[in-house]
C-alpha positions in Angstrom: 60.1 139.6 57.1 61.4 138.1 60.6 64.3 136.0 60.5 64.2 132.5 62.5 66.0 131.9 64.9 68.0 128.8 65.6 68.4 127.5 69.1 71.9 128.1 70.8 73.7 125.0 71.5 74.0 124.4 75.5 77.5 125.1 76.8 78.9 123.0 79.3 78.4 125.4 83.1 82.7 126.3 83.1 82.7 128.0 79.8 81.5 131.3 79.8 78.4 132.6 78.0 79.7 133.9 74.3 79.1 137.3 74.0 77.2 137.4 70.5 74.5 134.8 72.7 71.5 135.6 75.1 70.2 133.8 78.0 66.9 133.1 76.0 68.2 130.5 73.8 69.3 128.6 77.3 67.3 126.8 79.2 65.8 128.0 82.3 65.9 125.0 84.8 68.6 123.4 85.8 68.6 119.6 86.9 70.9 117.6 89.0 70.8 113.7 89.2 72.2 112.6 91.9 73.3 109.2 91.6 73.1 106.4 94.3 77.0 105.7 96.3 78.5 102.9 95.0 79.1 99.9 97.3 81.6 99.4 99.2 84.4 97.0 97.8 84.3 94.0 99.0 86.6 93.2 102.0 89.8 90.9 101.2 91.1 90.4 104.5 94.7 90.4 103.6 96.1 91.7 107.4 94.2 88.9 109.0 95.4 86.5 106.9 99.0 87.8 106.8 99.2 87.0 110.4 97.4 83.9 110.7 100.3 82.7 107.9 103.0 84.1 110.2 101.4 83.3 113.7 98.9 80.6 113.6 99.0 78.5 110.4 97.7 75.3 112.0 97.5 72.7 109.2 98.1 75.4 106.8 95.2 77.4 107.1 96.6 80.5 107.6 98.4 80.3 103.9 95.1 79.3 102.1 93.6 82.2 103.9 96.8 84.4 102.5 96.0 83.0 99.1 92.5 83.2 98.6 92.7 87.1 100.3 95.5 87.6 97.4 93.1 86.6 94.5 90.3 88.5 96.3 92.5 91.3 95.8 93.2 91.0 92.8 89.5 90.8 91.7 88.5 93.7 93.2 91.3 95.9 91.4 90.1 93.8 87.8 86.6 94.9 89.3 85.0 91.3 89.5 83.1 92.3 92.8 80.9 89.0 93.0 84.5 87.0 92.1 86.3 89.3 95.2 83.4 88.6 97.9 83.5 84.9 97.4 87.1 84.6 97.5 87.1 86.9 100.5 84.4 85.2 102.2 86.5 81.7 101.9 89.5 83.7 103.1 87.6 84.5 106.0 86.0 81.4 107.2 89.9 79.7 107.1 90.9 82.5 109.1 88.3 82.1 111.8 88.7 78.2 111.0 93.0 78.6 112.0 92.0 81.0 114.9 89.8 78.7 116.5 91.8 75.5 115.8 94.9 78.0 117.1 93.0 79.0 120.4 92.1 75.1 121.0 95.5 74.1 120.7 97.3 76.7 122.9 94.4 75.7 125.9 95.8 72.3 125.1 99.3 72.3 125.7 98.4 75.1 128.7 96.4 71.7 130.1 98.6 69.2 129.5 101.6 71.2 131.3 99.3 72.3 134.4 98.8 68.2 134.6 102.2 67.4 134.0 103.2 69.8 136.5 100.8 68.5 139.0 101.9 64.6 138.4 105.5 66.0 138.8 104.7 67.4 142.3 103.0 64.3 143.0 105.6 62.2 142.6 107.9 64.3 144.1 106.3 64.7 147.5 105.0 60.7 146.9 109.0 60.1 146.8 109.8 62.5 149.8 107.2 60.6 151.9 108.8 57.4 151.6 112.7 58.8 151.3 112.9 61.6 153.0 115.9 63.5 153.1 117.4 63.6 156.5 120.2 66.3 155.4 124.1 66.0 155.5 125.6 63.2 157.8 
């Protein structure tokens, strides 16, 4: 009469092979799934918007762009990744929105003191034309 034998159970690849079982209860392949990366987290752009607050925060810009990077943040660590990249995406556009409204203003005030400068000069040498100044009597 021949006895049945059951299957062995599969043990997990770290624990080693108990003596009393052989390698023909195992099986004989061995497959790996290998799974696809994971994207990469959405960006929050907290540094940017850090120093747009501190540097640049035309109209305020710079702090909506701090706030909306904050809850972006905090999304991706509660692992809303749709809710983190539209909050992020917002936070960017008010950061390029306060750079560019930054830039235009600096150009600005660079102009309008070249042309004060200029109209300063002006006048003075307008002035020195009509009174000069003959020196000490």
């Amino acid at each position: 009469m021949e006895r049945s034998r059951s299957p062995a159970p599969a043990l997990p690849p770290y624990e080693p092979l108990a003596e009393e079982l052989g390698m023909e209860g195992l099986p004989q392949s061995t497959v790996v799934s290998v799974e696809p990366a994971p994207p990469p987290p959405p960006r929050d752009h907290l540094a940017w918007s850090l120093c747009m607050t501190l540097y640049a925060n035309v109209c305020c810009l710079g702090f909506l762009a701090l706030v909306f990077s904050v809850k972006s943040r905090d999304r991706k660590v509660l692992g809303d990744y749709s809710g983190a990249l539209s909050y992020g995406s917002t936070a960017k556009y008010l950061n390029i929105t306060a750079l560019l409204l930054n830039v235009f203003l600096i150009i600005l005030v660079i102009a309008l003191i070249a042309s004060g400068t200029i109209a300063v000069v002006s006048l003075f040498n307008h002035e020195q034309e009509y009174h000069p100044f003959l020196g000490p009597t």
